[in-house]
C-alpha positions in Angstrom: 105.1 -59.1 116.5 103.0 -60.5 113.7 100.5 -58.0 112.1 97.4 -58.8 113.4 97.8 -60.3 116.4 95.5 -57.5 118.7 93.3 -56.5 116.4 91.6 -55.8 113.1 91.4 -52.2 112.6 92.7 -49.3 114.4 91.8 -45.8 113.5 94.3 -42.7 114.0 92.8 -39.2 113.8 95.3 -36.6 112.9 98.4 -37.1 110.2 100.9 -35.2 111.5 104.2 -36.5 113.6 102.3 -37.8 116.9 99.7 -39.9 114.4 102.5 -40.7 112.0 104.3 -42.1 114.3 101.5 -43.9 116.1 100.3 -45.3 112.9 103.6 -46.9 112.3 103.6 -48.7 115.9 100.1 -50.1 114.9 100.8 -51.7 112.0 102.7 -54.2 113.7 99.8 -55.3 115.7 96.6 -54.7 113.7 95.7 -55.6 110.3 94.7 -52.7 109.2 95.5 -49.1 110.1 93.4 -46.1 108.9 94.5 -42.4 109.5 92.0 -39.8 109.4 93.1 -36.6 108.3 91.1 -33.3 107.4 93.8 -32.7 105.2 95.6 -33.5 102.0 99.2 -35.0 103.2 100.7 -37.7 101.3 103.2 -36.6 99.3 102.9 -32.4 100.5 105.7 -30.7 101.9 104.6 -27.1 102.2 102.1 -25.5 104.8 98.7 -26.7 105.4 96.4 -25.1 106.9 95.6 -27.8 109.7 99.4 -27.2 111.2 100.1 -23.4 111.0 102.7 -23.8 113.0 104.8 -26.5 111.0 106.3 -23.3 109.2 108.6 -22.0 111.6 111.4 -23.5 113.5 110.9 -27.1 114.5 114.0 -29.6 115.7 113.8 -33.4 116.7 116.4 -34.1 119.3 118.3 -36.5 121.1 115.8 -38.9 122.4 113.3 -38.5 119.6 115.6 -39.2 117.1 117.2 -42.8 119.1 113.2 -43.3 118.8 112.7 -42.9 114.9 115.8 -45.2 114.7 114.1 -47.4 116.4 111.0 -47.6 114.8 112.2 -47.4 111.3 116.4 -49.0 111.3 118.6 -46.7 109.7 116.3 -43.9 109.0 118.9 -41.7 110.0 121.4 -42.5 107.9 118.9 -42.0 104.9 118.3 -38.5 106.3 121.8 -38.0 106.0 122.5 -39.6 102.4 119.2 -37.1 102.1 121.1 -34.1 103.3 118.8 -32.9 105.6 120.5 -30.6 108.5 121.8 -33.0 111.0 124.4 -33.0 113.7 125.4 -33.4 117.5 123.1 -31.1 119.4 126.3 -29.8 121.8 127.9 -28.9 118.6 125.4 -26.2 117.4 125.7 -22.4 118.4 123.7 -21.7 121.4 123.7 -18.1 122.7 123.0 -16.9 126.7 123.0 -13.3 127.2 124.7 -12.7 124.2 128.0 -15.3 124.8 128.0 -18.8 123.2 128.1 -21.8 124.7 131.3 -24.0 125.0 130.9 -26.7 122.5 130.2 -29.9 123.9 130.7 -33.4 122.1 127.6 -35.3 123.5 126.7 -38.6 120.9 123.1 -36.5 121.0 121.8 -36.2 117.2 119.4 -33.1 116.2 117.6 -32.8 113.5 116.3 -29.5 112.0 114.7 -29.3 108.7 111.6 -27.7 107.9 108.6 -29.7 109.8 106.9 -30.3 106.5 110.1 -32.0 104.9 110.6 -34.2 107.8 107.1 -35.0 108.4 106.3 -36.4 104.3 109.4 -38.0 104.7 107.7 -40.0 107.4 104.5 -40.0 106.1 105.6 -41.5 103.0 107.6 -44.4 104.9 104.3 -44.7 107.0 101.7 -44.8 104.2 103.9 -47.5 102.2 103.3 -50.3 104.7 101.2 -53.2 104.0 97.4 -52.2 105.9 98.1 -48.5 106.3 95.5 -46.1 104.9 95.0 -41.9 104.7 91.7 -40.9 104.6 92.1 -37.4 103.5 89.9 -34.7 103.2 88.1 -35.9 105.9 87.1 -34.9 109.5 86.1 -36.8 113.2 82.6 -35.8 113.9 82.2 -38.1 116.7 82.7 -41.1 118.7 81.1 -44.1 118.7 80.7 -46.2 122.2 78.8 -49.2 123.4 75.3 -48.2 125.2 77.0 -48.1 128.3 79.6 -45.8 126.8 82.3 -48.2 128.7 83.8 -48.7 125.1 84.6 -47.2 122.3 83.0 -49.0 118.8 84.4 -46.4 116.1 84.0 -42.9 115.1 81.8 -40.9 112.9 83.1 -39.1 109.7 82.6 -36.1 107.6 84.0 -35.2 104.4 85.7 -31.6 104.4 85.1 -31.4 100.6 81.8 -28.7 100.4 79.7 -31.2 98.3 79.7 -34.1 100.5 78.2 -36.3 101.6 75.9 -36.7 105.3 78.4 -38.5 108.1 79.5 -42.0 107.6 80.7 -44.7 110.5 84.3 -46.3 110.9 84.2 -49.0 113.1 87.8 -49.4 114.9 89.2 -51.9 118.0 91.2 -48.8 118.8 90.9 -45.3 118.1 94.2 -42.6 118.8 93.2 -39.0 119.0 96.1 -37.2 117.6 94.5 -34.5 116.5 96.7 -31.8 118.4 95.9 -28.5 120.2 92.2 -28.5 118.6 91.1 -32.3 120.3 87.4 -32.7 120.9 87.7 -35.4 123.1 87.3 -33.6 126.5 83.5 -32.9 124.9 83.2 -36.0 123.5 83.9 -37.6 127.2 81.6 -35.3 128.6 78.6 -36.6 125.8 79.5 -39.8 126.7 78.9 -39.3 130.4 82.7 -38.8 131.2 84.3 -36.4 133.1 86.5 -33.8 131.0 90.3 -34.0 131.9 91.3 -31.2 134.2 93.6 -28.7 132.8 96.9 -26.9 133.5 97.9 -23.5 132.1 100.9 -21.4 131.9 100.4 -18.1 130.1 103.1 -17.5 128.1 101.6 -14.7 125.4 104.4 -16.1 123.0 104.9 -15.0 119.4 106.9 -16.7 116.7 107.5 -14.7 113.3 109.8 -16.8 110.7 110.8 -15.9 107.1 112.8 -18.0 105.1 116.2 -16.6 102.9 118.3 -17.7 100.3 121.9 -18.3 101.9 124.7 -20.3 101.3 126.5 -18.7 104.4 128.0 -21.4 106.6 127.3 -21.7 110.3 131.0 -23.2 110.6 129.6 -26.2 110.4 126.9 -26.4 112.6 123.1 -26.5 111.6 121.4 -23.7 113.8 122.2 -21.0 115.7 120.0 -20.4 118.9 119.7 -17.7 120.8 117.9 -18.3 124.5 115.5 -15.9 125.8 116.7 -15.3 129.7 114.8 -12.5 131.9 117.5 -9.6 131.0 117.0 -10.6 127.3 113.7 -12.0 126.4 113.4 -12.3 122.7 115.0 -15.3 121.3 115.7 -16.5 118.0 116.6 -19.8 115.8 118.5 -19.3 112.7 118.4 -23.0 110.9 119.7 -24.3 107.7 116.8 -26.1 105.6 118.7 -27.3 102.8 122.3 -26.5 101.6 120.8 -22.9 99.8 117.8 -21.5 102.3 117.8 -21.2 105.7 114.8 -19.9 108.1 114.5 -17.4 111.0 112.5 -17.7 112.9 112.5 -14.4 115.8 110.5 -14.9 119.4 109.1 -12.9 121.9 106.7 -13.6 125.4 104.0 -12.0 127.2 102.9 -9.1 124.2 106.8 -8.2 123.3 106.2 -9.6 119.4 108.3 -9.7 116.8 106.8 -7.2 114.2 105.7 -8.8 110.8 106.5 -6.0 108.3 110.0 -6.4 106.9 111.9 -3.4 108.9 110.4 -3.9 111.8 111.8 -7.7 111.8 115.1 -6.9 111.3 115.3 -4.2 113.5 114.2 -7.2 116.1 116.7 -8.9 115.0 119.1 -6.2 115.5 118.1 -5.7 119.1 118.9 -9.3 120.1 122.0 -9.9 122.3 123.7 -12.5 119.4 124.4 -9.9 116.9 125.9 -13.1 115.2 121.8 -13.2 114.1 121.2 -10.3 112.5 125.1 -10.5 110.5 124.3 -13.8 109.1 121.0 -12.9 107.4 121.3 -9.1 107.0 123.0 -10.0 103.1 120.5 -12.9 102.6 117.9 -13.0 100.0 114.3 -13.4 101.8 112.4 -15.9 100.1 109.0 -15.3 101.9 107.2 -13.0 103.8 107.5 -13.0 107.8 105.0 -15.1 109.2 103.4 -15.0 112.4 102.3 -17.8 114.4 100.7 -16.8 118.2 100.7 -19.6 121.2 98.8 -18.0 124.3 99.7 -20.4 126.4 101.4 -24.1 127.2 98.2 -26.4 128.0 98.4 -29.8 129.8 95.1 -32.2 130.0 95.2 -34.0 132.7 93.7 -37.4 131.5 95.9 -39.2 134.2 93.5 -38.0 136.8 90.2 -38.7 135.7 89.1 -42.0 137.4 87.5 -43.9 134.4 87.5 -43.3 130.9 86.1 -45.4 128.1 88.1 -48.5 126.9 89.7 -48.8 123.5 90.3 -44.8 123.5 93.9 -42.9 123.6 95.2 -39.8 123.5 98.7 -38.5 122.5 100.9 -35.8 121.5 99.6 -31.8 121.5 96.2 -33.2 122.2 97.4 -34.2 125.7 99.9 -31.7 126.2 101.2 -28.2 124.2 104.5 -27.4 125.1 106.0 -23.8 124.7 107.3 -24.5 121.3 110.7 -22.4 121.9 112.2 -25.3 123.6 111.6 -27.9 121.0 110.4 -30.9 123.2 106.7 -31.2 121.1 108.1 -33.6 118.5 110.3 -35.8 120.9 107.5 -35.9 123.5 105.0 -37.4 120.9 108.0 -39.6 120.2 108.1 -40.6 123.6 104.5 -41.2 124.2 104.3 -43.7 120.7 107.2 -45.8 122.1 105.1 -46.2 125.0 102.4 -47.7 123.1 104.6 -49.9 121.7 105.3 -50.9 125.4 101.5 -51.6 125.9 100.7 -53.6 122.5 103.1 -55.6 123.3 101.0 -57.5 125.9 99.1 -58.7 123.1 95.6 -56.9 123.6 93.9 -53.7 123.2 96.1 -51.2 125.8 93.8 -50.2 128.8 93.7 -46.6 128.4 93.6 -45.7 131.9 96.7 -47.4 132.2 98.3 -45.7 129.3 96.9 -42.5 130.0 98.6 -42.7 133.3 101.8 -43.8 131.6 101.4 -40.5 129.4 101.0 -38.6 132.0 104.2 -39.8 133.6 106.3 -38.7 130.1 105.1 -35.8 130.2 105.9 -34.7 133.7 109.4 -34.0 133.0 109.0 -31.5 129.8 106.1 -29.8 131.4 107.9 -29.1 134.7 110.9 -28.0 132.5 109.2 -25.6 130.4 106.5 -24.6 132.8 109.5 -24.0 135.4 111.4 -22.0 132.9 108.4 -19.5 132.0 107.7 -18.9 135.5 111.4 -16.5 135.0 109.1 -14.3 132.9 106.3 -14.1 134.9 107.4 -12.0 138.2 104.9 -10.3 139.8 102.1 -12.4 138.5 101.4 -14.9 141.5 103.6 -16.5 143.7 106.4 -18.9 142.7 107.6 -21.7 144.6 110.6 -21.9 146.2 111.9 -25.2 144.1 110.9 -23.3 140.9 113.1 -19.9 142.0 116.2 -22.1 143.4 115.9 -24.4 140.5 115.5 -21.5 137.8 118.2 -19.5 139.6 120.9 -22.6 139.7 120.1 -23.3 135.9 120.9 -19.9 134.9 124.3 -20.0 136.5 124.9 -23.4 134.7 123.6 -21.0 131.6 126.4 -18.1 132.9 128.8 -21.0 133.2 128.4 -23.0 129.5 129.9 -20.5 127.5 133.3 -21.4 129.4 132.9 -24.9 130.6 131.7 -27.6 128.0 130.5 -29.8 131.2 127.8 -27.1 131.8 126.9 -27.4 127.9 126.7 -31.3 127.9 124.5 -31.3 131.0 122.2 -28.6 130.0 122.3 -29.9 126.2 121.3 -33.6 127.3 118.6 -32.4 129.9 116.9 -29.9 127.0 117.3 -33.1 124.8 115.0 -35.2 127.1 117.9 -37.9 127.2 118.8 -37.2 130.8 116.7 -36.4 133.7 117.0 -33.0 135.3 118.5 -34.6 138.7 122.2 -35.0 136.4 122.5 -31.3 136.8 123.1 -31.9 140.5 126.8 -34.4 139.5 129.6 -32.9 141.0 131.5 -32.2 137.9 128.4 -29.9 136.8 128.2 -28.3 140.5 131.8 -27.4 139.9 131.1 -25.7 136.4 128.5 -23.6 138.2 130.3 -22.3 141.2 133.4 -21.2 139.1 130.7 -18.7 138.0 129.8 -17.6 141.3 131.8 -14.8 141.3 131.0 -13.6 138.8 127.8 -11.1 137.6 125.2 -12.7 136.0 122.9 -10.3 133.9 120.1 -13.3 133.5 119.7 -14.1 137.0 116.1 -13.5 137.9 
């Protein structure tokens, strides 16, 4: 597709993956491609304060990765010649109530580096391209719409900086909210006569607290060492390599049971988990920071899908549509997901009807939310009803759980599920019904 060839300018608001990403799709069809960011990004790899959450563990998988791939060829073996920490997702150490997994060969690629790392990597690729543009420093203060409201014109602007200047006005064909958990648009809708998107909410109460060591221990060849939360054990943990010398922990916990921040309180967390394989790989390390803590209430969905009309030349993707627990690492893939979508849509030649991609949005992120959401409800006996497909469903995957460690067909159908690369239907293939009855016999300390 020749740049150009729907529109003059689009407008992006919010740098991180999900605008990134949706910046780089919209170069091929607009002349010009402005991101709007309230922070300084090109060229930082550390924390920023508009992504507190970018500091602990973060993984693109299976599907997300085919998607970089495909929207910037051979990007992955760059990351490689790089050295950042890649592999085959069946091949890392995933723990269950304390026993690994059976490793699985599945042709699924992970990669795990620190979420600053990855994302300037991308950024860098992103902001190199003929017509792209970071405004940094600099923060959405508004919409702009027709005096009908039935379109959006462009957005208003304010500098962060504490001498600047009044608002200024950015007029766009297209504008992308991507500005994560903290999106104004539901009030913006609502000012423009627009309904606000109903909402969805799973209380989760989860905790993450990372700190990052100095190791050269291997992980016998394997990138990261997970181990799953389950209803008998619910603190988790991810133990990652970030470069060949440092590695980060980062320790979980639900519904108030928080990993402490002060330095022996954290490892005596680590200690309790059921993987003591945790606590012996980094009870030698060097720490190299702090423990950080980083709290997520609860998994939020907006339903945009539903509303029945919304303003033309106006999108919405990634955490600003839909936060995902974070312990199951599906935020980064989903965005992926969403952008390849709008690909789909640009395609057509003209301006994507956001009603229609909204709805297509909606449908993407159906799957994660009822895997996650499902998952949590384990946690949350006693606290409202459940259905009955969410109880048989959780209670089946947690024998396929029980039955991984022995079977590598359980691993490679819970592995490409997690991944997003399969739906959650190939769980029900005979070979995997097999690996799950062998268990049957057996007692499972995780079943709910």
């Amino acid at each position: 597709m020749t740049t150009g060839t729907v529109g003059d300018r689009a407008v992006v608001v919010g740098g991180s993956i999900s605008g990134t990403l949706a910046a780089r799709v919209l170069s091929d069809f607009y002349r010009e491609v402005v991101v709007v960011e309230r922070d300084e990004v090109v060229g930082v790899r550390d924390l920023r304060r508009g992504t507190p959450h970018a500091g602990h563990a973060h993984g693109l998988h299976a599907r997300g990765c085919v998607i970089l791939e495909e929207l910037f060829p051979g990007i992955l073996d760059e990351l490689r010649r790089a050295r950042f920490p890649m592999g085959d997702l069946g091949e890392q150490h995933w723990y269950f109530n304390g026993k690994r997994f059976r490793p699985a060969q599945t042709g699924l690629p992970t990669v795990t580096t620190r979420r600053p790392v990855l994302e300037d990597y991308i950024r860098s690729k992103v902001a190199a391209l003929p017509g792209v543009a970071f405004l940094e420093r600099t923060e959405l203060a508004g919409l702009e719409a027709t005096a009908c409201g039935g379109r959006v014109t462009g957005i208003r602007l304010r500098p962060t900086a504490a001498d600047a200047s009044a608002e200024i006005s950015l007029g766009a064909d297209l504008v992308v909210d991507a500005c994560g958990r903290g999106s104004r648009t539901p009030v913006w809708l609502e000012q423009l006569g627009y309904e606000r998107p109903p909402e969805d909410r799973m209380a989760i109460g989860l905790a993450y607290v990372t700190r990052l060591y100095r190791s050269r221990r291997s992980l016998d060849g394997a990138q990261f060492l997970t181990c799953l939360a389950s209803p008998a054990h619910p603190r988790g943990a991810v133990l990652g390599r970030a470069d060949d010398d440092t590695c980060y922990l980062s320790l979980t916990g639900i519904l108030g049971d928080h990993p402490p921040t002060d330095p022996d309180g954290y490892l005596r967390f680590c200690r309790s988990l059921p993987a003591p394989d945790v606590y012996e790989r980094i009870r030698d390390a060097t720490p190299l920071t702090d423990p950080t803590a980083f709290h997520v209430p609860a998994s939020v969905r907006r339903r945009y899908e539903r509303l029945p009309r919304l303003p033309e030349r106006l999108l919405v993707l990634g955490d600003a549509v839909c936060s995902l627990n974070p312990s199951y690492s599906q935020g980064m893939t989903v965005a992926a997901m969403q952008v390849r979508a709008l690909r789909t849509h640009l395609e057509h030649g003209t301006d994507p009807s956001s009603r229609a991609f909204m709805r297509d949005v909606g449908r993407i992120v159906d799957r994660p939310w009822f895997l996650s959401t499902t998952r949590d409800l384990q946690y949350t006996a006693g606290r409202g009803a459940r259905a009955l497909t969410a109880r048989l469903g959780n209670a089946y995957v947690t024998r396929l759980h029980s039955a991984a460690p022995h079977d590598p067909a359980a691993t490679d159908a819970l592995i490409r599920v997690a991944g997003l690369s399969a739906p959650p239907t190939t769980l029900l293939r005979p070979r995997v019904i097999r690996a799950a009855l062998k268990r049957q016999g057996l007692r499972d300390p995780g079943r709910p």
